[in-house]
Short mmCIF file of the C-alpha atoms (twelve columns), coordinates in Angstrom:
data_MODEL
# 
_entry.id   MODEL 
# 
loop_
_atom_site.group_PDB 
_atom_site.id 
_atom_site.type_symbol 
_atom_site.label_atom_id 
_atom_site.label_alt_id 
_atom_site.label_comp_id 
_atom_site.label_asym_id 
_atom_site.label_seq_id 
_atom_site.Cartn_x 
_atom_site.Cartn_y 
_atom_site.Cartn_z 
_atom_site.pdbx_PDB_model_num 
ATOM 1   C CA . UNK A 1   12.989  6.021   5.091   1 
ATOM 2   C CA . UNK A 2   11.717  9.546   4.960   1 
ATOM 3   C CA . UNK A 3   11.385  9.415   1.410   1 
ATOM 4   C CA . UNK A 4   9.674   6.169   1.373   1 
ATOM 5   C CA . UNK A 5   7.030   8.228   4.013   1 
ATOM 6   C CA . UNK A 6   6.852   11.372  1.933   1 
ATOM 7   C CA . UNK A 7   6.363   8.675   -1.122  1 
ATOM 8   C CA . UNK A 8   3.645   6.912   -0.105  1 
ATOM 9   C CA . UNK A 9   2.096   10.083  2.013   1 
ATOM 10  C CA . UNK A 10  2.045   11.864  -2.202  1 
ATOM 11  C CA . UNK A 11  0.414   8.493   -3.784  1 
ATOM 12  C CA . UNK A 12  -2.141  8.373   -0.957  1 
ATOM 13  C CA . UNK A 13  -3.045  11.730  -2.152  1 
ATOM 14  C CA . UNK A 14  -2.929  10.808  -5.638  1 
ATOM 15  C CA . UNK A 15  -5.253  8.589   -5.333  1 
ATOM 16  C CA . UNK A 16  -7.789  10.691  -3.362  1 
ATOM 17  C CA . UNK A 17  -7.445  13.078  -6.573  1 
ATOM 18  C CA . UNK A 18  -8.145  10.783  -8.684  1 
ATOM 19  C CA . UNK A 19  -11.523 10.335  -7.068  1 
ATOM 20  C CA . UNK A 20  -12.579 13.153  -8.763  1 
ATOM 21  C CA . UNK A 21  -10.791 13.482  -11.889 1 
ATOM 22  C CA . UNK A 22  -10.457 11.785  -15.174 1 
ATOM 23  C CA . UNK A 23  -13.423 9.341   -16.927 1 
ATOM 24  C CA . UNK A 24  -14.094 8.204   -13.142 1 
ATOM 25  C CA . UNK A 25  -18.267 8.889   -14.166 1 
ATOM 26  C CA . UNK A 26  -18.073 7.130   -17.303 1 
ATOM 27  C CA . UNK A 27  -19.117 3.477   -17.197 1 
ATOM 28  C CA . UNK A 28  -16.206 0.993   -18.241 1 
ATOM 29  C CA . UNK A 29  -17.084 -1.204  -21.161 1 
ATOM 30  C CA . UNK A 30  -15.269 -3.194  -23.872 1 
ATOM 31  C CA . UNK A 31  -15.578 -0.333  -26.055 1 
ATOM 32  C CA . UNK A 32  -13.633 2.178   -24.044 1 
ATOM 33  C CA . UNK A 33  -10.676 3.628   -25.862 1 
ATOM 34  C CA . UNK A 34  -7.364  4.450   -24.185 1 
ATOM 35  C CA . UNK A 35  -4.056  2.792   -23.282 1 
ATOM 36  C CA . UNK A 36  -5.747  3.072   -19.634 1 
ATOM 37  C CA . UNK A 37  -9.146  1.744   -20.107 1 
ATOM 38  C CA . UNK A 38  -8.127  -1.096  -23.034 1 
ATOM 39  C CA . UNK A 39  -4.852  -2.291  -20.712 1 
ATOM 40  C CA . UNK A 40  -5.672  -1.521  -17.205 1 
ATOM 41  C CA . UNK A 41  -9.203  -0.853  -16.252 1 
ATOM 42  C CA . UNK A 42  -11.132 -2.997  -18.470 1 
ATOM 43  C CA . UNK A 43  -9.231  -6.397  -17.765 1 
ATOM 44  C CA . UNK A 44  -9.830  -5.682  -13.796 1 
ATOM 45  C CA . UNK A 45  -13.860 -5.047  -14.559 1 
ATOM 46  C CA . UNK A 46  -14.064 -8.215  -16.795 1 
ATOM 47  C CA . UNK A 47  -12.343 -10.411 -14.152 1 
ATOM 48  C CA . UNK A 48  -14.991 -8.767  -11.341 1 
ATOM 49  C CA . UNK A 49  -17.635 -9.598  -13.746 1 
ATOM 50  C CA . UNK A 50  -16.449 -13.244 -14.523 1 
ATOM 51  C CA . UNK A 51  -16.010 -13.863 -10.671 1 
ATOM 52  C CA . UNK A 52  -19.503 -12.470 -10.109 1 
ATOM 53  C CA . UNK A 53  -21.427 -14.743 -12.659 1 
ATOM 54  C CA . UNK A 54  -19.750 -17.561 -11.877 1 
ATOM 55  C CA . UNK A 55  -20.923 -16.917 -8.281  1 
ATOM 56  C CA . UNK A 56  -24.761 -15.907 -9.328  1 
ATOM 57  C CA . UNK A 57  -23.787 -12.245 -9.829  1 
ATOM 58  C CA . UNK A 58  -22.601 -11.832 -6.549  1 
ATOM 59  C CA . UNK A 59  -20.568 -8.816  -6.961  1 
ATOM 60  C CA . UNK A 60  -19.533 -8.741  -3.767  1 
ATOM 61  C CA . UNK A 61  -18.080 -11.628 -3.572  1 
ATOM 62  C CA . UNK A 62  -16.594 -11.529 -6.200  1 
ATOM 63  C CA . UNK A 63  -14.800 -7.924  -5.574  1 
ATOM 64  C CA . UNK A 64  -13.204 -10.378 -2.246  1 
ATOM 65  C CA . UNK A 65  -11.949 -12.635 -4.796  1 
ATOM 66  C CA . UNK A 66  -10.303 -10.313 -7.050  1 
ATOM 67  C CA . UNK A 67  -8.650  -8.209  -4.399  1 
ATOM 68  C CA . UNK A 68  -7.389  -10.912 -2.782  1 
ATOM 69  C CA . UNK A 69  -6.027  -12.326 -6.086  1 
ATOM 70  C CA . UNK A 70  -4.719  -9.215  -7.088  1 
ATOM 71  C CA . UNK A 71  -2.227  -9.139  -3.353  1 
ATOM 72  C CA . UNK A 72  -1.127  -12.493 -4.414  1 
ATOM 73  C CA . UNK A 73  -0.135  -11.367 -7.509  1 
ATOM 74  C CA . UNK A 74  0.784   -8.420  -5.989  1 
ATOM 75  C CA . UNK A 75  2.981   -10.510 -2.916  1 
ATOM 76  C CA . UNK A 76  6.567   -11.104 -4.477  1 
ATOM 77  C CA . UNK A 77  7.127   -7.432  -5.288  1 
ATOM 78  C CA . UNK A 78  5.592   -7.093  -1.718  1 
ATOM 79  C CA . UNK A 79  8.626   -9.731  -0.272  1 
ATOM 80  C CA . UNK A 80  11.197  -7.421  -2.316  1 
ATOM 81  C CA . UNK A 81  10.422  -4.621  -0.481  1 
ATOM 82  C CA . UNK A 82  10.860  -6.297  2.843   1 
ATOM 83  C CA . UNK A 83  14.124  -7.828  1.669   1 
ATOM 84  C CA . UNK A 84  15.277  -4.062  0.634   1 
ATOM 85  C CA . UNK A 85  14.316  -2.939  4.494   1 
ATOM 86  C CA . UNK A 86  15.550  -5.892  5.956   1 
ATOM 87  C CA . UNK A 87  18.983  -5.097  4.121   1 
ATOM 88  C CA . UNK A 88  18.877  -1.040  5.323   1 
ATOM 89  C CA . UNK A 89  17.969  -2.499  8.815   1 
ATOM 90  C CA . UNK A 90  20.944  -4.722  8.995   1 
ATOM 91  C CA . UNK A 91  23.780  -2.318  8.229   1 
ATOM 92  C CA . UNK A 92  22.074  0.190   10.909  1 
ATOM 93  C CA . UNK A 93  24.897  0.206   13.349  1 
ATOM 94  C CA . UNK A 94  27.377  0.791   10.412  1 
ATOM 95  C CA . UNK A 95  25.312  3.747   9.151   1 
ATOM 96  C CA . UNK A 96  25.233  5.183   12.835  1 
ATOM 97  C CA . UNK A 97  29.192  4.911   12.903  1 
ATOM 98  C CA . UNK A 98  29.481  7.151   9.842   1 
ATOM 99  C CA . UNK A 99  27.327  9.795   11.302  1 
ATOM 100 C CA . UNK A 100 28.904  10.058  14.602  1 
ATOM 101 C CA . UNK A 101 32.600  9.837   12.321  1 
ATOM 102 C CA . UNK A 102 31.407  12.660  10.140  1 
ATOM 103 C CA . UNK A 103 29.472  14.881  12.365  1 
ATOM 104 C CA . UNK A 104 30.285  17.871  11.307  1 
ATOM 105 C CA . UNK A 105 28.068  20.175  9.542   1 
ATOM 106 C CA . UNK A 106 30.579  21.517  6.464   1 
ATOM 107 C CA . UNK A 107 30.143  21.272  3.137   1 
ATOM 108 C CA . UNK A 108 33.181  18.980  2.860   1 
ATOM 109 C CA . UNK A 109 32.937  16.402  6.164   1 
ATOM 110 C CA . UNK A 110 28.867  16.184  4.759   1 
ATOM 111 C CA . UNK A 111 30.327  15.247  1.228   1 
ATOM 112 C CA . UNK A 112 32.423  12.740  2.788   1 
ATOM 113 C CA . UNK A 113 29.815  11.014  4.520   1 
ATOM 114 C CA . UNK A 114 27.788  10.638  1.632   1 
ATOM 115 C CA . UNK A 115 30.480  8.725   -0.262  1 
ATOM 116 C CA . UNK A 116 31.100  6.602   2.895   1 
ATOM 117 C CA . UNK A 117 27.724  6.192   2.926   1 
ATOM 118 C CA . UNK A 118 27.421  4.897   -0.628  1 
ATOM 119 C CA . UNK A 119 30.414  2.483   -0.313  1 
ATOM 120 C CA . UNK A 120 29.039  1.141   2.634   1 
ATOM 121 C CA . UNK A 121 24.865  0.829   0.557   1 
ATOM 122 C CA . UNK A 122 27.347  -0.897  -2.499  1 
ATOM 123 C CA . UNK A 123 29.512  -2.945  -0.323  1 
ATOM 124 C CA . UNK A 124 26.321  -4.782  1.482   1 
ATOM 125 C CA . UNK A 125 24.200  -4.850  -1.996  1 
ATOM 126 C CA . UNK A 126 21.545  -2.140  -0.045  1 
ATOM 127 C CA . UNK A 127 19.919  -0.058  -2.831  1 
ATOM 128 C CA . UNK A 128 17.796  2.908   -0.397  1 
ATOM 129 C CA . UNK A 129 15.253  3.412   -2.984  1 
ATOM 130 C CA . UNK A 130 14.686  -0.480  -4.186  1 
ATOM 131 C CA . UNK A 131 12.259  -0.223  -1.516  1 
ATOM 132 C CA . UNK A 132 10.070  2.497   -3.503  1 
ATOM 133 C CA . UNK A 133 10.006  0.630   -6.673  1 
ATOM 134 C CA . UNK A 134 7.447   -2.309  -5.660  1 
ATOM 135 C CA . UNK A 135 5.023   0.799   -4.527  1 
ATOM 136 C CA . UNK A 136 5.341   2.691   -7.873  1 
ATOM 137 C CA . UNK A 137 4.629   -0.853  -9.576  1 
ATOM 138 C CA . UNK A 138 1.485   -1.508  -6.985  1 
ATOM 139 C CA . UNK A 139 -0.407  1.867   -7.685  1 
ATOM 140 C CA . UNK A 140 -1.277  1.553   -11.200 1 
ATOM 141 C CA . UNK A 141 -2.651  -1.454  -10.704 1 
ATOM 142 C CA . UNK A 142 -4.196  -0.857  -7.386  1 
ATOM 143 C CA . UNK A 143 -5.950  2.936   -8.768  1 
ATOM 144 C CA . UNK A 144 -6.918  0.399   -11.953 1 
ATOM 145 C CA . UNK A 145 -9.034  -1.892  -9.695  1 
ATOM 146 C CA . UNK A 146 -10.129 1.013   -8.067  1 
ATOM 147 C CA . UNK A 147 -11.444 2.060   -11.090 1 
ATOM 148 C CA . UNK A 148 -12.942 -0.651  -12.345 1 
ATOM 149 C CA . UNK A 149 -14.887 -0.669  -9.325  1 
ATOM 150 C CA . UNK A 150 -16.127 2.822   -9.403  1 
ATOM 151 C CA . UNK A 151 -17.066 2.097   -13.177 1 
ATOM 152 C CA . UNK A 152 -18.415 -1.145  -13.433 1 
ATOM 153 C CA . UNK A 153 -22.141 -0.250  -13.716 1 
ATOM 154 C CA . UNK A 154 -23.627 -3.751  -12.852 1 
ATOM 155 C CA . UNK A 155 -21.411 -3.734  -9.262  1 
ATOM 156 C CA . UNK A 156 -23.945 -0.431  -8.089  1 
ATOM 157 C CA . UNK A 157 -27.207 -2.378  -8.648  1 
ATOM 158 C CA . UNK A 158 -26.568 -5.399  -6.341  1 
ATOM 159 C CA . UNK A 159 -26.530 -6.117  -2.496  1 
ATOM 160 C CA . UNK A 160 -23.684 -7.724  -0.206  1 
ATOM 161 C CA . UNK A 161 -24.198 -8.662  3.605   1 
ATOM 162 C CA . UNK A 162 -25.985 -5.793  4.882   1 
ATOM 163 C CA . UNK A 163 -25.078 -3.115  2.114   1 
ATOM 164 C CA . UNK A 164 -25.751 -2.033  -1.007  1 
ATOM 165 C CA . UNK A 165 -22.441 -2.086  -2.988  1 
ATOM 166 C CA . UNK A 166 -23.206 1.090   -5.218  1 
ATOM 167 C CA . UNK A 167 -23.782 3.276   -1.940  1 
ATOM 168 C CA . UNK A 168 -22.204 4.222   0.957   1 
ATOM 169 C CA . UNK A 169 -22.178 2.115   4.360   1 
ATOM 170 C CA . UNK A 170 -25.510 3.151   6.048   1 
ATOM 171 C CA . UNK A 171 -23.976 1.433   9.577   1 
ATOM 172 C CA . UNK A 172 -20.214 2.819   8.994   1 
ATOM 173 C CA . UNK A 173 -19.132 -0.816  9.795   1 
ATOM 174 C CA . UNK A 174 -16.888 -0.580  6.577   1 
ATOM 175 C CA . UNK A 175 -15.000 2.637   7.264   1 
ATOM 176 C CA . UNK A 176 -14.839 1.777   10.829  1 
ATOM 177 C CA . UNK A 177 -13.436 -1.908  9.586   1 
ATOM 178 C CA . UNK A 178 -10.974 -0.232  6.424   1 
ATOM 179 C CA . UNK A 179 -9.882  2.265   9.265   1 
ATOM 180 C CA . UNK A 180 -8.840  -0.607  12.058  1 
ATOM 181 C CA . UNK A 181 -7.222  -2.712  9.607   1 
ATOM 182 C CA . UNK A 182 -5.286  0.023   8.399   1 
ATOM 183 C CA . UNK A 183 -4.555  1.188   11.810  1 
ATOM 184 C CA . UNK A 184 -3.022  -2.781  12.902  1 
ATOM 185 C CA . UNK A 185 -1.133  -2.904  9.524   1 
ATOM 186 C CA . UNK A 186 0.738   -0.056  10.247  1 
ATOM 187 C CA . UNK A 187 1.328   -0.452  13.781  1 
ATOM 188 C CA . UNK A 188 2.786   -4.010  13.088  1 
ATOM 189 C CA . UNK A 189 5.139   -2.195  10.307  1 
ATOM 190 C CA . UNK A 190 6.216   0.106   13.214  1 
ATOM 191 C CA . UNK A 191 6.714   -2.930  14.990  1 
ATOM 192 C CA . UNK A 192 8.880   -4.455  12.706  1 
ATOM 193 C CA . UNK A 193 11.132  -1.675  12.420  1 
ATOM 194 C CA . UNK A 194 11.625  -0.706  16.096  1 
ATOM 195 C CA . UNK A 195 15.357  -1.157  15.320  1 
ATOM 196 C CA . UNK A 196 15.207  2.296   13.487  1 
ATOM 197 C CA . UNK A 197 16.842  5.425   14.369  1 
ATOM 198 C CA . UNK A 198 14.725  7.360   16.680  1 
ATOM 199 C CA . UNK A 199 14.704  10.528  14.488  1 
ATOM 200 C CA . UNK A 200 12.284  8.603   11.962  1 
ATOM 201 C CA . UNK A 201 9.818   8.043   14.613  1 
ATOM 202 C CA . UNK A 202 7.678   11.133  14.230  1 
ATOM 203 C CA . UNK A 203 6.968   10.739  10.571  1 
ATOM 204 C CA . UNK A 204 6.076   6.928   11.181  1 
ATOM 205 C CA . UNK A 205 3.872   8.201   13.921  1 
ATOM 206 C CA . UNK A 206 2.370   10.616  11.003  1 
ATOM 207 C CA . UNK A 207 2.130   7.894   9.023   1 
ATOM 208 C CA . UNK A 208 0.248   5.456   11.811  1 
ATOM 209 C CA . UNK A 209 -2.601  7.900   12.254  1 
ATOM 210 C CA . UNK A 210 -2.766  9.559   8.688   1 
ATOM 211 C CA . UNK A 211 -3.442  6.747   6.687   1 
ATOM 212 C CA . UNK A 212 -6.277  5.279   8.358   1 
ATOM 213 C CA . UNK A 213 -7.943  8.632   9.088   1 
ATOM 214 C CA . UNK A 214 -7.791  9.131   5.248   1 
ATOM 215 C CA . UNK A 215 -8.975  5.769   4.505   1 
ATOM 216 C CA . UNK A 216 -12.042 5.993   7.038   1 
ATOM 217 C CA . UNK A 217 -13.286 9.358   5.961   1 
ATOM 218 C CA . UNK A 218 -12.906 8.241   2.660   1 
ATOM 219 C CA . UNK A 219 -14.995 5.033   2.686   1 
ATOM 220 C CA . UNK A 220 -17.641 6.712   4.479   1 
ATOM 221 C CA . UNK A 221 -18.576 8.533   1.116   1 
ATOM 222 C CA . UNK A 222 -17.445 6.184   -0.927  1 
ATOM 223 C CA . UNK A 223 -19.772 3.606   -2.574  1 
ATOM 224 C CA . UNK A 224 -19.399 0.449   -0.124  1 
ATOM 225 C CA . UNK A 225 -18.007 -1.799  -3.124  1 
ATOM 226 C CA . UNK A 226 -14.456 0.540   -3.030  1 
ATOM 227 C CA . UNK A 227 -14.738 0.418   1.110   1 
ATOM 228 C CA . UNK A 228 -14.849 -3.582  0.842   1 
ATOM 229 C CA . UNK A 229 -11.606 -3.940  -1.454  1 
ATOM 230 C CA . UNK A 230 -10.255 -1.289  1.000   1 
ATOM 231 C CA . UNK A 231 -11.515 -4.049  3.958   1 
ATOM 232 C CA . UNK A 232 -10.478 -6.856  2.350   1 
ATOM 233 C CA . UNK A 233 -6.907  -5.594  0.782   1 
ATOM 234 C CA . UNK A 234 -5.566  -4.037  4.211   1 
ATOM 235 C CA . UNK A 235 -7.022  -7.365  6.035   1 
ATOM 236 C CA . UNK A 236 -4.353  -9.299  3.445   1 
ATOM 237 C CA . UNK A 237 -1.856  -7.008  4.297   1 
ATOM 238 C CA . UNK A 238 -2.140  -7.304  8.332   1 
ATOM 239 C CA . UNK A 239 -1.641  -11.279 7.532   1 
ATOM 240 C CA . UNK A 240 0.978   -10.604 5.190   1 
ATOM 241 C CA . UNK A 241 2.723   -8.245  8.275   1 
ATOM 242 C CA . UNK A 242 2.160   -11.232 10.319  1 
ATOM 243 C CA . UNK A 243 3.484   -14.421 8.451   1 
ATOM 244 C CA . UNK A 244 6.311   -12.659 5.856   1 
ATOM 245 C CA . UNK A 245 7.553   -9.560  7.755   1 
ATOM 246 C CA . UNK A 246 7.310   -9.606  11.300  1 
ATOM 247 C CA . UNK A 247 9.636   -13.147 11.217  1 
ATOM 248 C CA . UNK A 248 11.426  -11.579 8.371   1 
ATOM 249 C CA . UNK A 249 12.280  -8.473  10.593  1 
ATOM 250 C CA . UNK A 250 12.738  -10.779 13.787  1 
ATOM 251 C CA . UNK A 251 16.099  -12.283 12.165  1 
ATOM 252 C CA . UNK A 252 17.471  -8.753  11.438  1 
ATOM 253 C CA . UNK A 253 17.065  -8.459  15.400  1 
ATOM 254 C CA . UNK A 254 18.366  -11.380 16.312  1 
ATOM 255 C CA . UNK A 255 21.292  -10.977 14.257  1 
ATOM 256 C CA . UNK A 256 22.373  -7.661  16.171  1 
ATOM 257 C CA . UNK A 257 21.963  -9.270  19.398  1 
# 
């Protein structure tokens, strides 16, 4: 679990840096070169601009269409992550026993305990880092779309609800929204794994307060197109926590009971 946290804590940051580096000023066309732009960005700002004038170039709408298409795509990998912590939540107990059996602190009780430890992960098909893989397989696509946002010149020149999508929120309804949303998804994640051992607590708690303070600050000088995929995406997820994990973690409860 704590490299899960320190995992996602390093791709959050990767993708703050990536605000400000690379071709991020240079408008995406069909002309832009680059296994990036030809294979990752481009496809994302044609399907935005297909969306949008099919909808009478609303952009905005269309950016709500293609992020929520993009988490349904996006879902299965999503489910095998939950499987992968359901599966590390269910042999809990068994993980506990091996650390109060091997408590000592020398070199040769603490090499034990790691191949108990990996006989037990092999006996009950529990891979600890399967859960990392659907995350490294999200963030290309999701820094992509991100991109083709921030580079799709036509998205800057229109309007959606109250904002303008090329500039920031003027009300900070957006940030305040992206920050919430973030805020619930990550509190119902905490929920879900309340059957963890205590001593992961304070980096969850890190986690609970960091992300949507970095999410917030960001979308309040971001252009309000990025801060409505930001909406729109963790508003998926919350529903996702809701209907897929929270009954999902509920069994592994159950089942210790």
């Amino acid at each position: 679990m704590r490299k899960k946290v320190i995992l996602t804590a390093t791709l959050i940051g990767l993708l703050v840096l990536l605000a400000g580096c690379g071709q991020i000023n240079e408008d995406i066309t069909s002309e832009s070169t680059g296994i990036w732009d030809e294979y990752f960005v481009y496809p994302l700002s044609w399907l935005i601009t297909y969306f949008a004038e099919l909808f009478s170039e609303n952009y905005g709408l269309s950016i709500v269409i293609v992020t929520v298409l993009i988490r349904l795509v996006l879902l299965p990998l999503n489910i095998k992550q939950l499987k992968s912590s359901k599966g590390m939540q269910e042999i809990q107990p068994q993980l506990k026993e091996l650390q109060q059996k091997y408590s000592s602190k020398d070199a040769k009780t603490q090499q034990k305990l790691q191949q108990e430890t990996m006989n037990l992960f092999q006996k009950n098909g529990v891979n600890p880092m399967a859960g990392c893989l659907p995350i490294l397989v999200q963030m290309p696509i999701l820094i992509a779309f991100y991109h083709a946002i921030m580079r799709t010149a036509e998205i800057e020149k229109h309007d959606f609800l109250w904002f303008q999508l090329g500039q920031p929120d003027p009300y900070f309804i957006l940030p305040i929204v992206a920050a919430a949303a973030t805020f619930l998804q990550q509190k119902l994640m905490m929920a879900g794994m309340s059957n963890q051992s205590n001593n992961m607590m304070p980096q969850m708690t890190m986690m609970l307060y960091m992300m949507p303070i970095m999410i917030g600050v960001t979308a309040i000088f971001f252009p309000s197109a990025l801060a409505l995929y930001w909406v729109v995406g963790n508003i998926f997820m919350v529903a996702q926590t809701i209907f897929i994990r929270k009954p999902m973690m509920k069994d592994v409860g159950g089942s210790e009971k």
